[in-house]
NUDOMI-48152 format. One record per residue (C-alpha): x, y, z. Coordinates in nm, 2 decimals, padded with zeros to 4 digits. Layout:
<nodes>
(node (X, Y, Z))
...
</nodes>
This chain:
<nodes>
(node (00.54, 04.23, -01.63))
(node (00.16, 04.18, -01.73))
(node (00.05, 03.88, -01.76))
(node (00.00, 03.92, -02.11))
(node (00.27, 04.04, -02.20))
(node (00.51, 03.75, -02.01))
(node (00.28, 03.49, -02.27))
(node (00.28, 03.64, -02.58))
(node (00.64, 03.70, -02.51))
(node (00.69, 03.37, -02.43))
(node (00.50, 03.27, -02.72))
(node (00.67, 03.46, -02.96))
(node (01.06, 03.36, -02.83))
(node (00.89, 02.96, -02.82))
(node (00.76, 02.96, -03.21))
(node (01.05, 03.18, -03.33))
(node (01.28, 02.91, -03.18))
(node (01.07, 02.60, -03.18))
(node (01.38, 02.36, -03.36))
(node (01.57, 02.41, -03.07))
(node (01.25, 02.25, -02.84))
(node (01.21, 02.03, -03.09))
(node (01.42, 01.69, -02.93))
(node (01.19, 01.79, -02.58))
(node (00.89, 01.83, -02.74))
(node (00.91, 01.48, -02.92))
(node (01.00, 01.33, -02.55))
(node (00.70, 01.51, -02.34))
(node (00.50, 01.39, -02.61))
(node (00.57, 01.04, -02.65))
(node (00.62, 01.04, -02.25))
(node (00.29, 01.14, -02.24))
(node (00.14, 00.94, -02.48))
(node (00.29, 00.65, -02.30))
(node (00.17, 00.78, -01.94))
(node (-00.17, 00.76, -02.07))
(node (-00.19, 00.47, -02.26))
(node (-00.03, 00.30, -01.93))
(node (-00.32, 00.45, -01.68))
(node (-00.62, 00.45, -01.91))
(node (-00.57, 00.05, -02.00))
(node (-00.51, 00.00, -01.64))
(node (-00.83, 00.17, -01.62))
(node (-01.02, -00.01, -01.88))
(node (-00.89, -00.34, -01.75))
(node (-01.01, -00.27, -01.40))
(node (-01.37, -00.17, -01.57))
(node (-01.35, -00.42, -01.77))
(node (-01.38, -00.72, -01.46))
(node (-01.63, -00.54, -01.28))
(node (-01.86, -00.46, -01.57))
(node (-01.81, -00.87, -01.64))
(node (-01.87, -01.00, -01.22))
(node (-02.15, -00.71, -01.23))
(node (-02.32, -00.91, -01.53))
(node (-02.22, -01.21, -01.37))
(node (-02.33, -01.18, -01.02))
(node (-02.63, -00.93, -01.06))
(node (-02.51, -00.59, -00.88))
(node (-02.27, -00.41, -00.67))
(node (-02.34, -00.50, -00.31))
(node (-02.50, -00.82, -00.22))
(node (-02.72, -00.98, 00.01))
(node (-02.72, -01.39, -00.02))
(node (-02.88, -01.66, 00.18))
(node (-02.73, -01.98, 00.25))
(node (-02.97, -02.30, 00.35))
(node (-02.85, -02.58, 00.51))
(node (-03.18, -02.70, 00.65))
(node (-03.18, -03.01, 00.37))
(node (-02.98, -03.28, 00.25))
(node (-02.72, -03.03, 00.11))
(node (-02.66, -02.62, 00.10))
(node (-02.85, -02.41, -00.07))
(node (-02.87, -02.03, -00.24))
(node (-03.16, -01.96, -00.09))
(node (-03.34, -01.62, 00.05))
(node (-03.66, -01.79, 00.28))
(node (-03.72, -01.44, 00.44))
(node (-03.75, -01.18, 00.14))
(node (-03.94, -00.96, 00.37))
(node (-03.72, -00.89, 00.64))
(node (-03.44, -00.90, 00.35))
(node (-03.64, -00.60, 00.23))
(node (-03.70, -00.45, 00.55))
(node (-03.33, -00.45, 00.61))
(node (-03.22, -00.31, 00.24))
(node (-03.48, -00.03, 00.35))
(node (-03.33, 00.05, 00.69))
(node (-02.98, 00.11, 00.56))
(node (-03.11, 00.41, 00.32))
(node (-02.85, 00.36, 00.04))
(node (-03.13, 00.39, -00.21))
(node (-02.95, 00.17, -00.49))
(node (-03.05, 00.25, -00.88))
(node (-03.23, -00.06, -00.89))
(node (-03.22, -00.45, -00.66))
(node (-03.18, -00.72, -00.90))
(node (-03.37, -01.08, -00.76))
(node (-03.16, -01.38, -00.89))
(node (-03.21, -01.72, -00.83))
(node (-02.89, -01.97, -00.87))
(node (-02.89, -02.34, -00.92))
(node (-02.50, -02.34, -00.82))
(node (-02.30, -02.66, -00.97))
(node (-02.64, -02.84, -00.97))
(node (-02.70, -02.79, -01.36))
(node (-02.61, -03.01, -01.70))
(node (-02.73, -02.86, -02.00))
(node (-02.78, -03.11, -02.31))
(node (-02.77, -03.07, -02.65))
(node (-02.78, -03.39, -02.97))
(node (-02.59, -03.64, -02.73))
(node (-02.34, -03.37, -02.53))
(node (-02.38, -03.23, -02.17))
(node (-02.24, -02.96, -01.99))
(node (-02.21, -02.92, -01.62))
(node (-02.33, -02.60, -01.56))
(node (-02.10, -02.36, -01.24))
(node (-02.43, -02.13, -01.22))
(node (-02.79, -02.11, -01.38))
(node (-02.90, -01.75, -01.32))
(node (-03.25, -01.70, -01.30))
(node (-03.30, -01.38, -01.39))
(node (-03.61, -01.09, -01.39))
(node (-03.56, -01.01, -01.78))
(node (-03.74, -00.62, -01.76))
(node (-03.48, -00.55, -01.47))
(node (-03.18, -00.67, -01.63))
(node (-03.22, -00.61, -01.99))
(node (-03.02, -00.30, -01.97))
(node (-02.69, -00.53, -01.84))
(node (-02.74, -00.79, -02.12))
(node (-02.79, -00.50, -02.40))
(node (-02.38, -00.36, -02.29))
(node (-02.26, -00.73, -02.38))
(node (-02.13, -00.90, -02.66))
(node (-02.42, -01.16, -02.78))
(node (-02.51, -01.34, -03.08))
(node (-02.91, -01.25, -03.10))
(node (-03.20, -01.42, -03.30))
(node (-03.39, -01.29, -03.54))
(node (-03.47, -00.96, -03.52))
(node (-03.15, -00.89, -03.32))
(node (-03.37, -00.93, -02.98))
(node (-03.32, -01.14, -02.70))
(node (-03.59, -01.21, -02.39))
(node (-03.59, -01.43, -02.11))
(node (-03.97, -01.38, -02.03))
(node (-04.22, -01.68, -02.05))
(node (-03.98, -01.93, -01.95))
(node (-03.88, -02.15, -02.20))
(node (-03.57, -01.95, -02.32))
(node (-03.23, -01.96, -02.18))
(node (-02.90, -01.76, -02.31))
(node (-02.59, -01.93, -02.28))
(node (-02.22, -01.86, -02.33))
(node (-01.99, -01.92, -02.64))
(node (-01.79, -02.19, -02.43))
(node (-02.07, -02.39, -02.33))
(node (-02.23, -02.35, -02.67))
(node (-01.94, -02.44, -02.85))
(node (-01.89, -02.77, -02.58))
(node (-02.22, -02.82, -02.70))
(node (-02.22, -02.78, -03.08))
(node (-02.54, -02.53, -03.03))
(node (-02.67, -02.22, -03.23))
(node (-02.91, -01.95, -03.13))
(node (-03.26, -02.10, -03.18))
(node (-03.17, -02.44, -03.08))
(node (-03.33, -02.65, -02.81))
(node (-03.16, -02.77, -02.52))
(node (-03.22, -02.97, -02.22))
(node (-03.18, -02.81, -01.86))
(node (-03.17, -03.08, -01.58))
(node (-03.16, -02.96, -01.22))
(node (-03.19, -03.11, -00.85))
(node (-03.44, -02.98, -00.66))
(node (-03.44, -02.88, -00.30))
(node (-03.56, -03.18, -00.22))
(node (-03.29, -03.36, -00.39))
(node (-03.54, -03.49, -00.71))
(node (-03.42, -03.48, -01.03))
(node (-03.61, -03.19, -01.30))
(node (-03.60, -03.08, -01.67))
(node (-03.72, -02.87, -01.91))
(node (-03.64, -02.77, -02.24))
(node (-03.51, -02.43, -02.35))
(node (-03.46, -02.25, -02.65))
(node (-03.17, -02.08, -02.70))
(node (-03.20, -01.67, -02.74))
(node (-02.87, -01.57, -02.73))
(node (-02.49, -01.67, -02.65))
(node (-02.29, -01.44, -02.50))
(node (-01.96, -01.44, -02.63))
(node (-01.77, -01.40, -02.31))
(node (-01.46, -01.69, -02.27))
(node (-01.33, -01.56, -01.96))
(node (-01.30, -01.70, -01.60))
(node (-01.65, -01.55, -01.59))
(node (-01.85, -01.68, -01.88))
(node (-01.75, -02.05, -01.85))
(node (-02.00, -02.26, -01.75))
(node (-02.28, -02.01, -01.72))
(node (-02.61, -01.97, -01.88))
(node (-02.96, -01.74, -01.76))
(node (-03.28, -01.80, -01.80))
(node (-03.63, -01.64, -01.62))
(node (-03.63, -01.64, -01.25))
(node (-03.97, -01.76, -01.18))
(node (-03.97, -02.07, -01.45))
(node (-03.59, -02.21, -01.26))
(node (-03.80, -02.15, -00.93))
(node (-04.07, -02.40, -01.06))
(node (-03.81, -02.62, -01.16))
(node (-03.62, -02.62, -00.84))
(node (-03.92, -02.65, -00.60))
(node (-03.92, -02.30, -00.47))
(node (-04.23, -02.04, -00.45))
(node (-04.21, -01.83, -00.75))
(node (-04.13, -01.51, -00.51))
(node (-03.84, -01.67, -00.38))
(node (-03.47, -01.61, -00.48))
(node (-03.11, -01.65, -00.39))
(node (-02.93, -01.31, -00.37))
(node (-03.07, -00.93, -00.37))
(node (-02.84, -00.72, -00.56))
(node (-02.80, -00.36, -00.53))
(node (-02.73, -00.17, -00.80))
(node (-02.52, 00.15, -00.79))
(node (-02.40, 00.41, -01.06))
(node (-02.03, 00.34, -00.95))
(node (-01.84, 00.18, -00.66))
(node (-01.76, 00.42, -00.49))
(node (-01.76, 00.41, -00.09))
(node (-01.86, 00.02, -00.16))
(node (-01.71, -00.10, 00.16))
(node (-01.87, 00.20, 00.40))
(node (-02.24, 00.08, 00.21))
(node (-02.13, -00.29, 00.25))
(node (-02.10, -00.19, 00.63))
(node (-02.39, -00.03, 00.67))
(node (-02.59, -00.29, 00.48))
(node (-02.42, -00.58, 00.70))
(node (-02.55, -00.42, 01.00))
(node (-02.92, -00.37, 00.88))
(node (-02.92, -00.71, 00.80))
(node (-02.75, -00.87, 01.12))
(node (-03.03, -00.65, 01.34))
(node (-03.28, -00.81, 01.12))
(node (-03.16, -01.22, 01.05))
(node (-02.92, -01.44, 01.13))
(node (-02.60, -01.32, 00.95))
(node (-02.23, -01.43, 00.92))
(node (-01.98, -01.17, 01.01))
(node (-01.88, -00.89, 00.78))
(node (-01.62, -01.05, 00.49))
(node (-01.33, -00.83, 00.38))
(node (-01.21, -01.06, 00.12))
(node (-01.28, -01.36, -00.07))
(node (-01.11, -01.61, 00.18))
(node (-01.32, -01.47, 00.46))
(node (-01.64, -01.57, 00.25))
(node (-01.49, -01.92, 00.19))
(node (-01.42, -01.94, 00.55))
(node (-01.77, -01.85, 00.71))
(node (-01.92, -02.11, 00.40))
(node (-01.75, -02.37, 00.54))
(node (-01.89, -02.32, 00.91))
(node (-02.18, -02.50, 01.02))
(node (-02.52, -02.33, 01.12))
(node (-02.88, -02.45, 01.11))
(node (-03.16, -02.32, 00.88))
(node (-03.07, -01.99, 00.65))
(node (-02.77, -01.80, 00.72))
(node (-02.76, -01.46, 00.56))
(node (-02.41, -01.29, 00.37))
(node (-02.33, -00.98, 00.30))
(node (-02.09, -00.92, 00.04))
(node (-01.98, -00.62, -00.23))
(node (-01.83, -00.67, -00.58))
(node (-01.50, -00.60, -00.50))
(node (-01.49, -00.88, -00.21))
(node (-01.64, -01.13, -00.49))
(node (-01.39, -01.08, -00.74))
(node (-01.10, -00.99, -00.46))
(node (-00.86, -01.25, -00.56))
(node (-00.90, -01.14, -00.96))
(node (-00.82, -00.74, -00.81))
(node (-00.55, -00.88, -00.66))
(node (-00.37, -00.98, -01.00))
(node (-00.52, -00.64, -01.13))
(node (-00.32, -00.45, -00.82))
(node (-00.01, -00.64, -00.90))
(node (-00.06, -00.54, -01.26))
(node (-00.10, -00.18, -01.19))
(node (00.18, -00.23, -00.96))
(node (00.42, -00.31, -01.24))
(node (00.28, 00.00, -01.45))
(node (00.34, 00.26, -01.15))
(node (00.70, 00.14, -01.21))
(node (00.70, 00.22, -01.59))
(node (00.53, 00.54, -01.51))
(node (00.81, 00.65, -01.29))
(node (01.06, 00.53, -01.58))
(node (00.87, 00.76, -01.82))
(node (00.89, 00.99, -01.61))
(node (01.19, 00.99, -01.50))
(node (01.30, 01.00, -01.88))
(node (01.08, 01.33, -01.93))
(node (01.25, 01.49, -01.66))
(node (01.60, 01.39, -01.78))
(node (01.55, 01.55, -02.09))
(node (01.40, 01.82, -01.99))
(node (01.70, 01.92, -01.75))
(node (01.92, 01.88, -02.08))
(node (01.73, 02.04, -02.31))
(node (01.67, 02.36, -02.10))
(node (02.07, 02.34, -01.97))
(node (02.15, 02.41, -02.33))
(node (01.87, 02.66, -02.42))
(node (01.97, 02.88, -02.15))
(node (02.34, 02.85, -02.15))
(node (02.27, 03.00, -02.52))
(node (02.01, 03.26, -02.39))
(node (02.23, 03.38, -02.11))
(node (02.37, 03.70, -02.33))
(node (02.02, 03.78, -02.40))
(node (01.89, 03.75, -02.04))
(node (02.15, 03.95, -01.94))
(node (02.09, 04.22, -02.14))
(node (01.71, 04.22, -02.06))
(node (01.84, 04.25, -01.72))
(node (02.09, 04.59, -01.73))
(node (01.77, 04.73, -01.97))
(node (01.59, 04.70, -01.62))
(node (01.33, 04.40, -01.67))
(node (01.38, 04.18, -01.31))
(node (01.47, 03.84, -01.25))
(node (01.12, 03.73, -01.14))
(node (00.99, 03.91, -01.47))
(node (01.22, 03.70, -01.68))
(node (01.15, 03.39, -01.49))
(node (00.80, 03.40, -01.57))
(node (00.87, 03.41, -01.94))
(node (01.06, 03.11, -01.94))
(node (00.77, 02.92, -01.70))
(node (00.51, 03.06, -01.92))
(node (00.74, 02.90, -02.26))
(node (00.74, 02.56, -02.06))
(node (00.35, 02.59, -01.97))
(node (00.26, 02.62, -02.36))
(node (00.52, 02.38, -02.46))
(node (00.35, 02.12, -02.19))
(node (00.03, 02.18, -02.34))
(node (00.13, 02.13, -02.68))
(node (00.32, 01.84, -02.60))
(node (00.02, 01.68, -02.40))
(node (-00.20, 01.79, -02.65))
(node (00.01, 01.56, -02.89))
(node (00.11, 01.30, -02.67))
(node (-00.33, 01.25, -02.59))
(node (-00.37, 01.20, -02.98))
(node (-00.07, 00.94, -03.04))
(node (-00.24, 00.76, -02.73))
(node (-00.55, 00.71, -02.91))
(node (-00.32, 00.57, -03.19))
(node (-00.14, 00.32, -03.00))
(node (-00.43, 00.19, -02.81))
(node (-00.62, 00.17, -03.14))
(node (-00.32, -00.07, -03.25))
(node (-00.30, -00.23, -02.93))
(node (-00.72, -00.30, -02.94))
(node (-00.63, -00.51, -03.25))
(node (-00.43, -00.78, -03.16))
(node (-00.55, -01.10, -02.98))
(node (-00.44, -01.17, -02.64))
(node (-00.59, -01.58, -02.67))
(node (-00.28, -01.67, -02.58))
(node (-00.22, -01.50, -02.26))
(node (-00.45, -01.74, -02.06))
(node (-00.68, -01.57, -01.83))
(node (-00.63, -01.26, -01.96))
(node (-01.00, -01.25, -02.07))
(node (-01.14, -01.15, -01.79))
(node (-00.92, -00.77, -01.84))
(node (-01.05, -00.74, -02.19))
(node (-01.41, -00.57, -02.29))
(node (-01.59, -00.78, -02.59))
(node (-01.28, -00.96, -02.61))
(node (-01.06, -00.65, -02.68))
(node (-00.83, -00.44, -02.47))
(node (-01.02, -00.08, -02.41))
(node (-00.93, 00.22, -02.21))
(node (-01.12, 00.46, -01.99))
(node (-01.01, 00.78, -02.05))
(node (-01.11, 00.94, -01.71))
(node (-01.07, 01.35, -01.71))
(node (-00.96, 01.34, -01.32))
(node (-00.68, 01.12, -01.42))
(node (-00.57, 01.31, -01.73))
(node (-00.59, 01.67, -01.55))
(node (-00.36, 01.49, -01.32))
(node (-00.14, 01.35, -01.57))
(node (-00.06, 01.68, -01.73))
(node (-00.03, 01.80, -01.42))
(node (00.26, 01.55, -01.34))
(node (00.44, 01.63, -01.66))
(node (00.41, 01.97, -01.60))
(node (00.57, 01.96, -01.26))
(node (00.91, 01.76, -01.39))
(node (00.90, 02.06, -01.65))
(node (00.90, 02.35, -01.41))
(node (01.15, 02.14, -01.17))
(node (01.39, 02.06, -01.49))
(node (01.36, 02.40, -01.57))
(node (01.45, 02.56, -01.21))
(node (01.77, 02.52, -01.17))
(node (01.90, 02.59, -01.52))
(node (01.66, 02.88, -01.52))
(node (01.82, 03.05, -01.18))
(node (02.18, 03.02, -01.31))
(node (02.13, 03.19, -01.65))
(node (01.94, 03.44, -01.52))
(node (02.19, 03.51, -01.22))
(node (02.48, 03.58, -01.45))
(node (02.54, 03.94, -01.52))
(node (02.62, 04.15, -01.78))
(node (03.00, 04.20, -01.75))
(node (03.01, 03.78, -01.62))
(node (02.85, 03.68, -01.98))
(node (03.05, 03.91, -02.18))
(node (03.36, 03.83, -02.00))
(node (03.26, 03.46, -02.08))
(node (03.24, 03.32, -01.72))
(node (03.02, 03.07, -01.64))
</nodes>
């Protein structure tokens, strides 16, 4: 039988007959639906804390030097040449390196009669990095536009501005120590808070690189941490590799980290003078993917639930179908159309009832995450740092959908087999006799 002719046969029986695919069709499509929702948010939520530590720390792959040649450790990069040399020699050719400077746990920030211990003060090259502060959540100035050039600006987050009492446009007070262990201020008007409460955004604020420099007591070229900057992370432990060994032939360079424990480990060695690390995204935020693993964990289990409940009632459904059809298969049969003929009808009818189902199932997924984007999740604590502008979002990846249809198609066709090769099996003179 022609292709053609199998689907529009197929077709025709499926539409004719469509109440009796009815109770299936409801399940693939909520199974469906539910199979999506459950891998896109798992998606979204693992975007989601990479867009926020790629804001945070300044890139994908990282190289970061430590000093302890004064009174106490610091973030500090004294030989940006070789640095640069050795970025070079690993050809990953990165979208862009962003320069940061950090004044780590050094920092208070106040504000009419409050301070705030600042965990990092990013210095920042504003024209490099606009593009990462534009995807964020921010309350702006006037005019909606926030800039970091000149120096006396500084954007903060909602935490610290709300520990604060402070608005956009209001002056605060930066205090740092400087490498020589000196006390330093400046004031700073607020451009924009970024409303970001998770582990992330507490205790954070930005400002130009070259105007923390000056205050710190470092040359204006100077900075704590090159970041590379790649379209996605892909193969980010093979570039992390090569990166590490450019920069070991180069400096002197702690050994290549694998997790965040290993980092926390080689910080707590000793060394003299600057000490160079190289470390990737994933690596930084490794113990946050480790709760996002478990959590994906625990949805691979309700995917196999789902689908284990599309598959049961797929095996029903088509039991009953084809116990019903058997007189007509049969006949089909002794008017000479062959077995492998009329099992492609019936694969065909479950192809386009998959599609439609999907079809339906995609839609009602975009409903329920709609729903789902609306509620607050404040009182899970921590769960900030999964959620995109403070909201749940999904990333509906085409790789992952192709292979979800391509799942639910597969418990069709096996659902359908075996009912499917006993109907067809039974002769003419079996059916009319009655047996099974």
């Amino acid at each position: 039988m022609r292709f053609f002719h199998a689907t529009a046969l197929s077709a025709r029986y499926l539409f004719g007959h469509f109440r009796k695919y009815l109770f299936l069709f409801i399940a693939l499509s909520f199974g469906f639906a539910f199979i999506t929702v459950i891998t896109s948010l798992s998606a979204g939520m693992r975007d989601a804390v990479f867009q926020a530590a790629q804001l945070h720390y300044g890139g994908d792959l990282f190289v970061l030097g430590f000093d302890r040649s004064s009174h106490r450790m610091m973030i500090r990069v004294a030989d940006a040449e070789a640095v640069g040399e050795a970025i070079d020699a690993s050809r990953l050719n990165p979208q862009a390196i962003l320069y940061r400077t950090n004044c780590f746990e050094k920092a208070v920030l106040y504000f009419n009669g409050k301070a705030v211990r600042q965990k990092n003060v990013f210095g920042v090259d504003w024209d490099a990095e606009a593009a990462l502060f534009n995807a964020v959540d921010m309350s702006r100035g006037e005019g909606g536009k926030v800039n970091l050039d000149g120096g006396d600006t500084i954007i903060i987050s909602a935490p610290v501005a709300k520990l604060l009492g402070a608005r956009v446009g209001d002056t605060v007070l930066l205090q740092v120590d400087t490498l020589t262990g000196q006390k330093n201020s400046a004031d700073l008007r607020i451009t924009g808070i970024i409303s970001d409460a998770s582990l992330f955004g507490y205790y954070r604020s930005f400002m130009d690189r070259r105007a923390l420099n000056a205050l710190l007591g470092m040359d204006s070229d100077e900075y704590s941490s090159a970041g590379l900057l790649f379209s996605d992370l892909k193969g980010i432990n093979e570039k992390a590799a090569r990166l590490h060994y450019a920069v070991s032939s180069l400096l002197q360079a702690a050994p290549y980290m694998a997790n965040r424990d290993d980092f926390s480990y080689q910080l707590s060695r000793s060394w003299d003078g600057v000490r160079y690390f190289v470390l990737s995204l994933p690596v930084y935020v490794s113990q946050v993917t480790e709760l996002l693993f478990a959590l994906q964990g625990g949805s691979y289990i309700l995917f196999a639930m789902m689908l284990l409940i599309v598959f049961t009632s797929s095996v029903l459904t088509y039991r009953l179908i084809l116990h019903e059809r058997r007189m007509e298969f049969a006949t089909m049969q002794a008017m000479g159309l062959g077995e492998g003929s009329l099992f492609a009808v019936l694969f065909f009818e479950g192809a386009i009832l998959t599609l439609l189902s999907t079809l339906c199932g995609f839609l009602f997924s975009h409903v329920i995450l709609f729903i789902l984007s609306r509620f607050s999740y404040d009182a899970i604590p921590g769960f900030e740092i999964f959620l995109r502008n403070g909201r749940l979002s999904a990333d509906f990846s085409p790789a992952t959908i192709a292979a979800n249809v391509g799942i639910v198609f597969s418990a069709v066709v096996l659902a359908l087999l075996g009912p499917a090769l006993k109907s067809l099996r039974a002769g003419l003179a079996q059916v009319l006799a009655g047996g099974e």
